[in-house]
C-alpha positions as CSV (number, residue, x, y, z in Angstrom):
1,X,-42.8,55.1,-49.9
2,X,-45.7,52.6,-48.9
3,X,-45.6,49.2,-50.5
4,X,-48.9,46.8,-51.3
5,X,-48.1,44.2,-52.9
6,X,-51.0,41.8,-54.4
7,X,-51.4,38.0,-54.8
8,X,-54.3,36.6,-56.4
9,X,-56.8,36.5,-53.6
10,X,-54.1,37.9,-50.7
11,X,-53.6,41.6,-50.4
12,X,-50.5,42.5,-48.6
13,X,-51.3,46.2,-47.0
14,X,-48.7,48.8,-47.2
15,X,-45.9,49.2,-44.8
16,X,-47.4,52.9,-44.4
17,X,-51.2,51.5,-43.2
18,X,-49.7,48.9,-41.2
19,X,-47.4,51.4,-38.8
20,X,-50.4,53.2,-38.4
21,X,-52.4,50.5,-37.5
22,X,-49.7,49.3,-35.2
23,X,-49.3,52.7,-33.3
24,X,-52.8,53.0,-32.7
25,X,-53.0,49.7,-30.6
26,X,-49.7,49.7,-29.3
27,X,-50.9,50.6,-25.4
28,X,-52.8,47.2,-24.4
29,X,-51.3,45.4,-21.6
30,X,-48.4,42.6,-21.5
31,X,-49.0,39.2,-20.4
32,X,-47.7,38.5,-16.4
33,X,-45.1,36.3,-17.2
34,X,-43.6,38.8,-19.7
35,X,-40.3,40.5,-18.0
36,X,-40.7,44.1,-16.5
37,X,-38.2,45.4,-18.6
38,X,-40.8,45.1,-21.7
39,X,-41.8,49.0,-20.1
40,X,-38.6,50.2,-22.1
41,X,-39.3,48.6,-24.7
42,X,-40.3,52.2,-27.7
43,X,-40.7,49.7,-30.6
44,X,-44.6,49.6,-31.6
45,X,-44.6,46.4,-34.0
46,X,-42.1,44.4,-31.0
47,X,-45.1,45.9,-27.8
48,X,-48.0,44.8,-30.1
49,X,-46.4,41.3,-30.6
50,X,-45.7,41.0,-27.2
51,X,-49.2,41.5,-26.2
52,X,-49.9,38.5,-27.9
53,X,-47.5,36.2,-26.5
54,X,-49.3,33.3,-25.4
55,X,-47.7,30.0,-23.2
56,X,-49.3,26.7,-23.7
57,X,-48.8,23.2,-22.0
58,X,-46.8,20.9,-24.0
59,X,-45.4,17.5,-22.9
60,X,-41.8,16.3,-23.1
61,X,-40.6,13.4,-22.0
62,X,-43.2,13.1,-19.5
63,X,-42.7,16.6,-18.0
64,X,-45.1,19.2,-18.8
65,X,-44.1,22.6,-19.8
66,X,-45.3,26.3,-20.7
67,X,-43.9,26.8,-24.4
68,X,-44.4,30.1,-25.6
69,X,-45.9,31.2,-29.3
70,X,-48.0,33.6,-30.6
71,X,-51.1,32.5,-32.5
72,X,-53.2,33.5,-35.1
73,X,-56.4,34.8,-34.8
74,X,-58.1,32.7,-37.0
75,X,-57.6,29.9,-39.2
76,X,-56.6,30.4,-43.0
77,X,-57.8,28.8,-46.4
78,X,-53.8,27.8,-46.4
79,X,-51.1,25.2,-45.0
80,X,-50.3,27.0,-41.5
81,X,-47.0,29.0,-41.3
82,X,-44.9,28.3,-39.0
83,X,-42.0,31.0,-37.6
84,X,-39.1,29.7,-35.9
85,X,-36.0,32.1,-34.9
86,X,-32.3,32.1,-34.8
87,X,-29.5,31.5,-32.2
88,X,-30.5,32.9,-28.8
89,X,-33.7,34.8,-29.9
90,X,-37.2,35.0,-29.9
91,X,-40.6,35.2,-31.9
92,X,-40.0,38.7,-31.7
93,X,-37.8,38.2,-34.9
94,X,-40.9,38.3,-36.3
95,X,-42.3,41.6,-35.0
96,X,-42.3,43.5,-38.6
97,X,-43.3,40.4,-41.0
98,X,-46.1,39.1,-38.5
99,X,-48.3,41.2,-39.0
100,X,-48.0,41.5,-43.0
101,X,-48.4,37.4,-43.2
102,X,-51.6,37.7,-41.2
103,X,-53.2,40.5,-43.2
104,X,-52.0,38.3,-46.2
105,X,-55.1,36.0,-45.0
106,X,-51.9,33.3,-43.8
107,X,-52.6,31.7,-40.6
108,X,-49.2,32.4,-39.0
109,X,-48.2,30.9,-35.4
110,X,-44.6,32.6,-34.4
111,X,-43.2,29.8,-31.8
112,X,-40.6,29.9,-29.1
113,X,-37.7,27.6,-30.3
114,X,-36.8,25.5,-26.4
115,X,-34.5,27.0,-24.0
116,X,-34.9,30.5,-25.6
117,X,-38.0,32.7,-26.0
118,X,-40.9,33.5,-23.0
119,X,-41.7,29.5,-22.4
120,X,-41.7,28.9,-18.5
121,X,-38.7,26.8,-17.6
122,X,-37.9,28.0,-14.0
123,X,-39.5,25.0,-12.2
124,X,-37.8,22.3,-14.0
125,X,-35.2,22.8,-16.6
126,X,-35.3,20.2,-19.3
127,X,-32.0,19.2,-21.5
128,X,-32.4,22.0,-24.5
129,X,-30.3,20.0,-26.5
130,X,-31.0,19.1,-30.5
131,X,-33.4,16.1,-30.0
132,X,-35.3,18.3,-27.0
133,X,-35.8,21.3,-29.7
134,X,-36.9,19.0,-32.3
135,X,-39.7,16.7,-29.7
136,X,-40.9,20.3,-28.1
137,X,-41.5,21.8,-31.4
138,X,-43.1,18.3,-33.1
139,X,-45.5,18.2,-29.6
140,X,-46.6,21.9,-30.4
141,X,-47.7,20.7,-33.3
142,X,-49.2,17.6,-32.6
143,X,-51.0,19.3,-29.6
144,X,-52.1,22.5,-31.4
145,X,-50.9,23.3,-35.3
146,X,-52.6,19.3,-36.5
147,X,-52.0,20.5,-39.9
148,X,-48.9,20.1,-42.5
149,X,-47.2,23.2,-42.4
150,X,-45.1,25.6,-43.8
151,X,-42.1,25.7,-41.7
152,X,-39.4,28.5,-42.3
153,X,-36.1,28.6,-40.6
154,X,-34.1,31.5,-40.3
155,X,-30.1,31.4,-39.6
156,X,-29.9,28.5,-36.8
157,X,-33.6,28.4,-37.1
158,X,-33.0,27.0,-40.5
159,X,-30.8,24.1,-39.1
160,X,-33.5,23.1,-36.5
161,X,-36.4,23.5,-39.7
162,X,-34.4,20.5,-41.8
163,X,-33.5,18.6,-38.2
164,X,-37.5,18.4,-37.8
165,X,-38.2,17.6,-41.4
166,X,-36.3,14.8,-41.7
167,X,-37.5,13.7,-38.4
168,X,-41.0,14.4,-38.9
169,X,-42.2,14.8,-42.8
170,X,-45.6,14.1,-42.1
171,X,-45.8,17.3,-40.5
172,X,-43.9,19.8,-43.0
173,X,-45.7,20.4,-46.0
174,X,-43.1,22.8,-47.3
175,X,-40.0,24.5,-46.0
176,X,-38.1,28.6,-46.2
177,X,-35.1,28.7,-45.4
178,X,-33.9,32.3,-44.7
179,X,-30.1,32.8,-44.6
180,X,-29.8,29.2,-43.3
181,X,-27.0,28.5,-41.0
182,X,-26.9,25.2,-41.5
183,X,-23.2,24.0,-42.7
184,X,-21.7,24.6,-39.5
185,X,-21.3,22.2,-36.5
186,X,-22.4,23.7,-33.2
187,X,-23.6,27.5,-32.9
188,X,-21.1,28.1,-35.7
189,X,-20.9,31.7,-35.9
190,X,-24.2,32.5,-34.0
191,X,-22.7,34.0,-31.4
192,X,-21.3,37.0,-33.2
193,X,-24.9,37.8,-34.7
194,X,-25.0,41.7,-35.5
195,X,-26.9,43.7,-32.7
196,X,-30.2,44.8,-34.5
197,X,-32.3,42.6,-32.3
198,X,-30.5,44.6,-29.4
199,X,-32.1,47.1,-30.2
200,X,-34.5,49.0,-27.5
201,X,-34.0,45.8,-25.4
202,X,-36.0,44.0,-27.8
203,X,-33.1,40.9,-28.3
204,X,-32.4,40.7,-25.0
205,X,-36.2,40.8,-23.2
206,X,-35.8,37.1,-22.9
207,X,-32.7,36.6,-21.3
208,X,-34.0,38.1,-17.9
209,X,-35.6,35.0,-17.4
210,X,-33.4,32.9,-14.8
211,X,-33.3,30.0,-16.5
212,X,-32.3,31.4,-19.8
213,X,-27.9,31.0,-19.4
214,X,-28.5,27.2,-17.8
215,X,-30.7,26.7,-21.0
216,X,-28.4,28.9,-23.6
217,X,-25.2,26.7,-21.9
218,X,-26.7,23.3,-22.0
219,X,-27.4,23.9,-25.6
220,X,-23.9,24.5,-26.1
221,X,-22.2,21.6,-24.0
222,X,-24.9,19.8,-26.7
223,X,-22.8,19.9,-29.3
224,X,-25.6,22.1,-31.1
225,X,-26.9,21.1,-34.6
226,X,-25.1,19.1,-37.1
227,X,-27.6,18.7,-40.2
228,X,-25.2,18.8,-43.6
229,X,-25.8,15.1,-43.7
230,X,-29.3,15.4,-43.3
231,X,-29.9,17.9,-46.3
232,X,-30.4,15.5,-49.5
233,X,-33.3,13.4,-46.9
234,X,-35.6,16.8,-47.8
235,X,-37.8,16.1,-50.1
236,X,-40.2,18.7,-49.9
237,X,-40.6,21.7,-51.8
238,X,-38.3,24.2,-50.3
239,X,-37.8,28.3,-50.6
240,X,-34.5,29.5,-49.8
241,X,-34.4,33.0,-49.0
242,X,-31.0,34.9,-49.0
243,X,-29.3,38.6,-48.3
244,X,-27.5,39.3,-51.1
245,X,-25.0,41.6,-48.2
246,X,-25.2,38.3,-45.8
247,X,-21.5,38.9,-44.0
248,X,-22.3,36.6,-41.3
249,X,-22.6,33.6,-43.8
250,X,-21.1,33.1,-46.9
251,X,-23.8,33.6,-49.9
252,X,-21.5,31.0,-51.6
253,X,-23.6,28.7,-48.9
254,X,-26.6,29.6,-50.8
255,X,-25.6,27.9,-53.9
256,X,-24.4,25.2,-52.3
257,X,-27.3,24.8,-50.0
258,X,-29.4,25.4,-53.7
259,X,-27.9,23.1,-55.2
260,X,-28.3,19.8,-52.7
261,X,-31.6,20.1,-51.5
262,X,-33.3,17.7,-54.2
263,X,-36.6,20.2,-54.8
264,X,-35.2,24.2,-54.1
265,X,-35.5,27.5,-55.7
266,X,-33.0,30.6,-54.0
267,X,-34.4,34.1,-53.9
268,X,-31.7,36.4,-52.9
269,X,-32.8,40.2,-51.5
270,X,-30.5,43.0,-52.8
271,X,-29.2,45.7,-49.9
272,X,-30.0,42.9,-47.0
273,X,-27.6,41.8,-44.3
274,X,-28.2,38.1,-42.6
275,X,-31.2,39.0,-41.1
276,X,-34.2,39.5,-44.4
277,X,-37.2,39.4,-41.8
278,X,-36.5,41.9,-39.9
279,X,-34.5,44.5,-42.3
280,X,-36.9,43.9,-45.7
281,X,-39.9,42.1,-44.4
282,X,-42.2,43.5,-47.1
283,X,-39.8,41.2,-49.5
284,X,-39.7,38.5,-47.2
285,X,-43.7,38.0,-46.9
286,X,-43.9,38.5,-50.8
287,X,-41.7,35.2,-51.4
288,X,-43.3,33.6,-48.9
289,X,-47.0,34.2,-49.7
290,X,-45.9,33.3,-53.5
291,X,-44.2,30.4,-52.3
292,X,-47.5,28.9,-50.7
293,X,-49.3,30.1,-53.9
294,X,-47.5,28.2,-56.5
295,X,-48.0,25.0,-58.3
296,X,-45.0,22.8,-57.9
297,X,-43.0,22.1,-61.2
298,X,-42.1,18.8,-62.7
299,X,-38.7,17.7,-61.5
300,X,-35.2,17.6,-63.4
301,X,-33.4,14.3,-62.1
302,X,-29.7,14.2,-62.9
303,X,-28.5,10.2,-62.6
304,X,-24.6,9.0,-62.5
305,X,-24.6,6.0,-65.5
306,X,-22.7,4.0,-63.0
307,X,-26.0,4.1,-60.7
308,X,-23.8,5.3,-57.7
309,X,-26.2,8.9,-56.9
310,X,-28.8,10.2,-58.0
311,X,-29.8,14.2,-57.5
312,X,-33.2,15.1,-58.2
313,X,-33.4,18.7,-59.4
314,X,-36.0,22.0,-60.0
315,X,-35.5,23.1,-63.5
316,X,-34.8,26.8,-63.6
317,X,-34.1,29.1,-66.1
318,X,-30.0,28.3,-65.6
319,X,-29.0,25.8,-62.9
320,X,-25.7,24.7,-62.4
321,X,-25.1,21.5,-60.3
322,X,-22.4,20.6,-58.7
323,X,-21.0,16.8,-58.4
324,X,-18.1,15.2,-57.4
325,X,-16.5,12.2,-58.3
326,X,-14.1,10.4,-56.1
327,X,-11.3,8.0,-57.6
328,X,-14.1,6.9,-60.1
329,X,-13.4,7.3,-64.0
330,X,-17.4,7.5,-65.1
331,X,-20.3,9.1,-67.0
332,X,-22.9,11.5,-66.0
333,X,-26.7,11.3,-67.6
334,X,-28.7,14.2,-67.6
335,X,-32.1,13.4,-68.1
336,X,-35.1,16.1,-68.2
337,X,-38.4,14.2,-67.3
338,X,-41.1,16.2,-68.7
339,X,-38.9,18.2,-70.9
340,X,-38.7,17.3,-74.4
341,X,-37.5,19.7,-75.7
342,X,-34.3,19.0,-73.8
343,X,-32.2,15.7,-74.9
344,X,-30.4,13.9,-72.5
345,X,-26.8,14.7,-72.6
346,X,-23.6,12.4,-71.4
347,X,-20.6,14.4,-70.0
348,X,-17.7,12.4,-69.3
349,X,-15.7,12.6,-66.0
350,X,-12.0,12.7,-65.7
351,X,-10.2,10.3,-63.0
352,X,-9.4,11.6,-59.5
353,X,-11.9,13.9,-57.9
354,X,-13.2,16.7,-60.1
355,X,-16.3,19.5,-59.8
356,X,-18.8,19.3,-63.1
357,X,-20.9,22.7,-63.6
358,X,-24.0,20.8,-65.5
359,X,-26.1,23.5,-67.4
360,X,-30.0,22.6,-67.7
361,X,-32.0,24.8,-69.4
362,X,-36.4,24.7,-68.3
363,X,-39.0,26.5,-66.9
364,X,-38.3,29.6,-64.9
365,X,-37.9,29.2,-60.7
């Protein structure tokens, strides 16, 4: 079955004309830097995104480096997308969705996160640690993107997207967050990935460069990413994007991570494992290019009447909200702004710590 799959202006083509397209050009030459082992490499999409892999000279720290992306072809009429990848991985993530976001008219740059990917780090080794990530992704931008950007994070990726954001929200225009591993300290459970970026070699291309276990290790000895303190500070609009058959992490997570960023709506993807971008791109590209699209909705703002939090919310068709109150007898307000049609409700809280399920009714999203 071939999909297309129309926005407005953007016209996604069909997963049918794509592999067509894909097989046609799939015998150009690989960049020098690329490993040999690319030659065993059978998968069309993964050889044509190779053959695009470009390394450019960004500064960190007053050492210059080679960081490795691939980049669009030409500019778009939209905010800039911009890929990043999971635990131990590369742009190739990307190899089946790449090419439906650019032929969605979305200029889409697939970068290298540090200390994995093609970047050249054989001559001098930097520290790959949390902050390095974050400064060699924020000079790539700085250096090359210049725009406000939609930034989408998938599994660790995801962790590294809100690190930036927070760091940076001058750059990040809005966020996806695709099966976001972002609740664990460290690698959590990164390491036990399933193999499907194994497959014909196309996971592992990257580690036969010699630098890869020093870089993979030092990222580790790090401490790794530690950003569930950091996910109320993001205030821009964000997409989360979830596998409904996720058993890598919990979709519980989903609702949870739904439910404390201050501005998020959750798509989940039915008959999809952690991994949405590579096992149902066509979906994947369709939330995202919608995503861009859309006009963002007023916001639903739920306020404690004892002034201790606030939690600024998306109305959506049913929303529950989770909040906890800690030795405090008090009252929550609800308040709608921009909903009249909705009355502002006080729920009262019992003493000791207890979870209220608060029910606000709006727009659809």
């Amino acid at each position: 079955m071939a999909f297309a799959l129309s926005l407005g202006s953007m016209q996604l083509p069909s997963a049918r004309t794509s592999f067509r397209r894909f097989r046609a050009s799939a015998g150009g030459e690989f960049p020098s830097f690329i490993p040999k082992q690319v030659e065993n490499i059978k998968d069309t999409f993964a050889r044509k995104l190779v053959s695009r892999i470009e390394r450019l000279p960004v500064d960190l720290s007053g050492t210059r480096l080679m960081a490795s992306c691939v980049k669009p072809v030409l500019s778009g009429k939209t905010s800039p997308v911009v890929l990043l990848h999971g635990f131990d991985s590369s742009c190739l993530e990307w190899r089946y969705a790449y090419p439906l976001l650019e032929e969605a008219g979305l200029e889409a740059w697939a970068v290298d996160v540090l200390g994995w990917g093609f970047s050249d780090l054989e001559e001098n080794l930097p520290s790959c640690d949390v902050e390095s990530k974050r400064e060699c992704l924020y000079q790539m931008w700085k250096s090359y993107i210049k725009k406000p950007m939609i930034l989408v994070g998938p599994s660790l990726g995801a962790a590294l997207a809100i690190d930036f954001t927070v760091a940076h929200p001058e750059a990040v225009e809005k966020l996806v967050l695709i099966d976001a591993s972002v609740y664990a300290e460290g690698t959590g459970k990164m390491s036990t990935l399933p193999k499907v970026l194994a497959y014909a070699g196309i996971g592992s291309l990257h580690c036969q460069f010699p630098w890869w276990e020093d870089a993979t290790v030092d990222f580790m000895r790090s401490g790794g990413f530690n950003v569930s303190n950091q996910i109320e500070q993001v205030n821009q609009r964000t997409l989360i994007i979830w596998g409904q058959d996720d058993r890598i992490i919990d979709s519980k997570l989903a609702v949870r991570l739904h439910c404390e960023l201050p501005n998020a709506i959750l798509r989940q993807i039915p008959d999809c494992g952690h991994l949405p971008h590579v096992e149902k791109p066509v979906d994947v590209v369709k939330l995202i290019a919608e995503f861009i699209m859309e006009e963002s909705p007023p916001q639903a703002r739920c306020t404690l009447a004892n002034g201790h939090t606030t939690i600024p919310v998306i109305c959506k068709t049913v929303t529950f909200i989770l909040v906890e109150f800690i030795n405090h007898s008090s009252s929550l307000t609800v308040s709608l702004k921009g909903r009249d049609q909705v009355k502002p409700r006080i729920l009262p809280c019992q003493h000791h710590t207890t979870a209220i399920g608060i029910l606000l009714v709006g727009d659809k999203g």
